[in-house]
N, C-alpha and C positions, 0 to 999 in steps of 0.2 A: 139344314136338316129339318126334318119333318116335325118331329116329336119327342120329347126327353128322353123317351124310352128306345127310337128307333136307335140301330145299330148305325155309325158313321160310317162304315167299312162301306157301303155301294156310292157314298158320295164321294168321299175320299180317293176308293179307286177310279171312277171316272174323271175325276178331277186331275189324278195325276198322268192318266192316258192322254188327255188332254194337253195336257202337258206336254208330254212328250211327242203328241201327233203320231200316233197310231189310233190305228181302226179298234174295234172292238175284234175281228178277226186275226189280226196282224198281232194284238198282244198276244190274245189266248194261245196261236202258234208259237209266237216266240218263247214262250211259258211250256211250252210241253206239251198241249190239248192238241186231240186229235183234229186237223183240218176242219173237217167235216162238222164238227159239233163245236167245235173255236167258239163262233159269231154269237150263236143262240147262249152260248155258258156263260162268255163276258157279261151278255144281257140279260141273263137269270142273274147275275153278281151283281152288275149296277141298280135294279131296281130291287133289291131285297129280296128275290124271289127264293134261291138260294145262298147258304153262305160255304165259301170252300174250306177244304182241309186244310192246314196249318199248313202243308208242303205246299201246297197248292200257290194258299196265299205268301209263301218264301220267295217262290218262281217270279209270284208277278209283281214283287217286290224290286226284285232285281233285275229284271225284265226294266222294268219303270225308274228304276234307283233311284229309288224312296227307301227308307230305312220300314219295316214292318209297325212299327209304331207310328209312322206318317197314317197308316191307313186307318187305324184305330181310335184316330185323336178327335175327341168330341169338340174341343175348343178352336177355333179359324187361329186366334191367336197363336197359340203354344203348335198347332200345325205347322203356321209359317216359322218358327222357332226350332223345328225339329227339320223342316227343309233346312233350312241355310245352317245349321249345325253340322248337318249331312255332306256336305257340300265344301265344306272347311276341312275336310281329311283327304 
């Protein structure tokens, strides 16, 4: 991450798209986002440009199945500690 003040939420979610192997188009649909504005939304999310709504961020939660707290964790450690907690249910 960038800076102590930036939000983790654009690295987190492309990290765990990454993860998963989806496109930045391929989440946003599976999430709900219209086609058409998908690709460009993902990419205003992953570079901080914007941040989504808390439903929003639910969808691509689950979409990715990461628990919402994965996307929000400032620490790389206690991240990978909420993955594999996630993953044990």
């Amino acid at each position: 991450m960038e800076t102590k003040d930036d939000s983790p939420f654009p690295y987190r979610l492309k990290q765990a798209r990454l993860l998963k192997g989806l496109s930045q188009k391929q989440l946003g649909i599976q999430a709900g986002i219209d086609p058409f504005v998908a690709s460009p939304r993902m990419n205003q999310y992953e570079k901080g440009v914007h941040t989504p709504d808390f439903k929003t961020v639910k969808a691509l939660a689950r979409v990715l199945n990461v628990p919402t707290a994965f996307l929000f964790c400032e620490e790389d450690d206690i991240a990978e500690m909420i993955l594999n907690m996630s993953k044990k249910d």
